[in-house]
N, C-alpha and C positions, 0 to 999 in steps of 0.2 A: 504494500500500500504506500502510496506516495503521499508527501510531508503535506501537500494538499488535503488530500483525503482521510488524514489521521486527525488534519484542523477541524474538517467535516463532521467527521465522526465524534469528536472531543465535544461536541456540542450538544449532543445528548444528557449534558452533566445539567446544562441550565431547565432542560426538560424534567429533570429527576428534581430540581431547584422548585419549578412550579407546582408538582405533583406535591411535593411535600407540605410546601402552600398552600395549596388548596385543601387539601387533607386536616391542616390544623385549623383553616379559618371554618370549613363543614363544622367542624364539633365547636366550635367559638360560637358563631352565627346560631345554630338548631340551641345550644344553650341561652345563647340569647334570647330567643323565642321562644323556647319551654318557659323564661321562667317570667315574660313578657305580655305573652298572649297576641304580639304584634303580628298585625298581616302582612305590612312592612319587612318586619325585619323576615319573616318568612320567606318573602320575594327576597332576601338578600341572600339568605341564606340557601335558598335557589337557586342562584347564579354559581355561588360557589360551586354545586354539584357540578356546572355548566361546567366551569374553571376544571375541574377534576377530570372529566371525561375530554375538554378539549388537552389536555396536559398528558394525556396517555397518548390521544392520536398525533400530538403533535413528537410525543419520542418515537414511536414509531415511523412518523414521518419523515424525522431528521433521520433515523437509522438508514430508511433506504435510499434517500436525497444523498448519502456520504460514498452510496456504492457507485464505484466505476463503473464506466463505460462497456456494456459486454457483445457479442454478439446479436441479442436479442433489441440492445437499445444502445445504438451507436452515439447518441449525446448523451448518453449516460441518466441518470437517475434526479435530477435535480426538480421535475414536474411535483413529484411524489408532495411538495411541499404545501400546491396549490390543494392538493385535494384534505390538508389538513385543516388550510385554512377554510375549505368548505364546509367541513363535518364541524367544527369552530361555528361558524355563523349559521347552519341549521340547527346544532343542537341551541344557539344564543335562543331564535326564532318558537323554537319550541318553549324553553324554559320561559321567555316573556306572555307567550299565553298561557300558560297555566297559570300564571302572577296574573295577568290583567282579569283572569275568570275567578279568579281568588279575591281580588278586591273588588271588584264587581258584586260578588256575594257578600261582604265583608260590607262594602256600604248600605245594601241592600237590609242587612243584618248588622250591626255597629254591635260591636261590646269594647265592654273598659278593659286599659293595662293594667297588669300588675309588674312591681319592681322593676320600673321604668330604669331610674338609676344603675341597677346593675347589668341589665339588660345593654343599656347603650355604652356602657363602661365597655363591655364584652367587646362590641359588635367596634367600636375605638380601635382596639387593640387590634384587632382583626382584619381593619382596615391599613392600619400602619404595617403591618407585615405585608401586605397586599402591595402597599407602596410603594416598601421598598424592593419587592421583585422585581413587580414591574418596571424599575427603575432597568435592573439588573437586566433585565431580557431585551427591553427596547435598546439599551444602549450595546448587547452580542448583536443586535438582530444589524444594527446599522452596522455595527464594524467587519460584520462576516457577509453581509447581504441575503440574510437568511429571511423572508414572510412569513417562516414559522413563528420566529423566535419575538419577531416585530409584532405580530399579528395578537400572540399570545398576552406581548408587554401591553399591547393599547387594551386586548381587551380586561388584563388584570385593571388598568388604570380607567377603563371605564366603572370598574366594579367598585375602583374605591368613591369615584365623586357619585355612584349609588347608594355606598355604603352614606356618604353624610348628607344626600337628602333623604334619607328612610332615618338618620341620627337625630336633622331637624324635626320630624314630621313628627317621630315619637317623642319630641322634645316638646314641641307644643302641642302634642294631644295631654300631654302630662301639663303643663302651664295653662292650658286653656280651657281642658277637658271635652273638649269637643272630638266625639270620639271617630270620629267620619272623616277627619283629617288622616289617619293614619291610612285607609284605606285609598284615601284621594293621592297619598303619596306613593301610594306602592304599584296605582297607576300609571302614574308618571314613569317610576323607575321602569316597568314592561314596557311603556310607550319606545321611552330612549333605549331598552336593549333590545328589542325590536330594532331599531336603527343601527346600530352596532352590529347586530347579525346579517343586515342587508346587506349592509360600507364590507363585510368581510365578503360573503356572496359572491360581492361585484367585481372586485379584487380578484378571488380565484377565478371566476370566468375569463377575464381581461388575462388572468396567466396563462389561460389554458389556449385560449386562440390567439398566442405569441402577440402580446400586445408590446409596440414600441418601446423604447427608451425612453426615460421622463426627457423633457424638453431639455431640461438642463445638462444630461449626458450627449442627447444629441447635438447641442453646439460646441459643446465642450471636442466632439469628435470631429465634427465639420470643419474647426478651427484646425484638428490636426490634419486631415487629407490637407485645408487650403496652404499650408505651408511646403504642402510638395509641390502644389501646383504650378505648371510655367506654361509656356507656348508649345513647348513640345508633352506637356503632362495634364489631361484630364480625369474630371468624376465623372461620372452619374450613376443612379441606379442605386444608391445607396441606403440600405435597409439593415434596419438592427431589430432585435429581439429582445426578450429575455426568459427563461426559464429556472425560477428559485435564485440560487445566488451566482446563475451564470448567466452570461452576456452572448450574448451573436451578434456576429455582422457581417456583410458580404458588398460589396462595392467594385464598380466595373471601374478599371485603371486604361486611359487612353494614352495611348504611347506609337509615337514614329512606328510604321510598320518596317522599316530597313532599324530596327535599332535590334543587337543582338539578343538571344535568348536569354544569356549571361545579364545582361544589362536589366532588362527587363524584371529578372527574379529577386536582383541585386535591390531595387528599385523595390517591389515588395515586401521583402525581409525588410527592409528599413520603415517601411509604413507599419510593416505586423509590430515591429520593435517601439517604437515610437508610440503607436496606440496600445499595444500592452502596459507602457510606464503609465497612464494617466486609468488603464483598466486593468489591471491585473486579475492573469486567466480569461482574457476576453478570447474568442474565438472565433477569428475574422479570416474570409475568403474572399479574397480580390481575384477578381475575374480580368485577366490583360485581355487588350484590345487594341489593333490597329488603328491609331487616328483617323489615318483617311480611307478607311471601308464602311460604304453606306450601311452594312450589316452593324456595325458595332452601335449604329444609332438605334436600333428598331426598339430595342428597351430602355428610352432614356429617360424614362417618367423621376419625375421629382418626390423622394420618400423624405431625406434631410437632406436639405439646400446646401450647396459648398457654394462660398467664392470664386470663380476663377480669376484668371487675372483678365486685363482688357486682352483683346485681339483672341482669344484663347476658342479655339474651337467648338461650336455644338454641336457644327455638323460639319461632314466632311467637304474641303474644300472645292467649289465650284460646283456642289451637291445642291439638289433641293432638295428636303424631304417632303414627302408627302402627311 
């Protein structure tokens, strides 16, 4: 296994990080509510289940996202990640409706808390561990380019600003006594994880039908073809991907058709080289091409815009295209 794929696989620790998370805020939260009576913190203690089952699929996930490349799956295993972040956002979608058919009934039915105070102490505590996970996984998920590891931190971090509007709610059902508030909160909280289950949904689909590079990786690469650009060197055709924590790209390179083989690949290697330091691990295929062969225009649609310089060829000289 390569120092790559042992980084990959190392990454399962922070999965093992949530599950345990989520494991101690389940019994924090349900004691909150045993000894509560809150539909609130129910709904809260709900989500955590959610946390728990997305925390198993997402180690699993990262397990096979870390396997190379084999016969069966020549870019290897990196997709595996989208489909965790889908099981994430349907189980989110489920656990928000049973909270919103729960205070639904809860309003419909109002009863009083008991030992508010210790209840919300709990479900505190509960929250700050929650915290600080999330802090921990969004900040792996940026630095490895993981959607497991991202997807899991935002949704802990949604669970915590749940956790203190279900803290208020039972805050002033206790100050105010008004016992329909707690219910009316726990609404809310299913409303916004409903949302949360969508935003993730939407995310793995957009993985799965190889959606673009954010905007900002794609100029950031256009700026580096435009540096090779000259009168004898064009783009076009230039499309990227992504899949989990890898990158694609493919880009047609126009080049003098009398200019050697040697020259030409020379010419590549130093484009692959260049755009690896600003991607590291990207995995990009330039396609050479004869400047002046009306053939090399037929695909030259615009995916991300390069520069060229003036005078610089789009189509071949003394050419129309059609």
């Amino acid at each position: 296994m390569t120092t790559s794929e042992n980084a990959r696989a190392d990454l399962t620790r922070y999965a093992w990080l949530s599950i345990a998370a989520a494991i101690a805020t389940i019994a924090m939260k349900t004691l909150a509510y045993l000894v509560t009576d809150s539909v609130g913190l129910l709904s809260d203690a709900a989500e955590s289940v959610v946390n728990l089952v997305a925390a198993v699929v997402a180690l699993i996930a990262l397990r096979v996202a870390a396997r190379p490349a084999d016969d069966g799956h020549h870019f290897g295993h990196a997709k595996a990640e989208y489909f965790s972040a889908a099981v994430e956002g349907g189980m989110i979608v489920v656990a928000a409706c049973v909270i919103v058919f729960t205070a639904v009934d809860r309003m419909i039915h109002p009863q009083p808390l008991d030992n508010v105070g210790i209840g919300l102490a709990v479900s505190v505590l509960a929250s700050v561990i929650n915290g600080a996970v999330a802090v921990v996984l969004m900040r792996a998920g940026k630095e490895h380019r993981s959607l497991t590891l991202s997807a899991d931190g935002k949704h802990l971090l949604t669970d915590v600003w749940t956790s203190v509007g279900v803290v208020v709610g039972v805050l002033l059902v206790g100050i105010t006594g008004w016992e329909r508030l707690d219910p009316i909160v726990a609404l809310l909280v299913g409303i916004n994880i409903i949302v949360t289950g969508y935003q993730l949904l939407q995310q793995s689909v957009d993985g799965l039908m190889d959606v673009a590079w954010p905007e900002e990786d794609n100029t950031t690469f256009s700026q580096i073809l435009t540096t090779f650009a000259s009168a004898e060197v064009a783009f076009h055709a230039v499309r990227t991907r992504e899949a989990g924590h890898q990158k694609f790209a493919e880009v047609h390179v126009l080049v003098p058709g009398q200019w050697s083989v040697q020259r030409g690949h020379d010419l590549v290697e130093d484009i692959e080289a260049a755009a690896s330091q600003s991607f590291p691990g990207l995995q990009l295929m330039c396609h050479l091409e004869p400047l002046e062969d009306p053939r090399s225009y037929e695909d030259n649609r615009v995916y991300v815009s390069v520069d060229q310089p003036a005078g610089d060829a789009e189509q071949p000289p003394g050419e129309t295209l059609s």
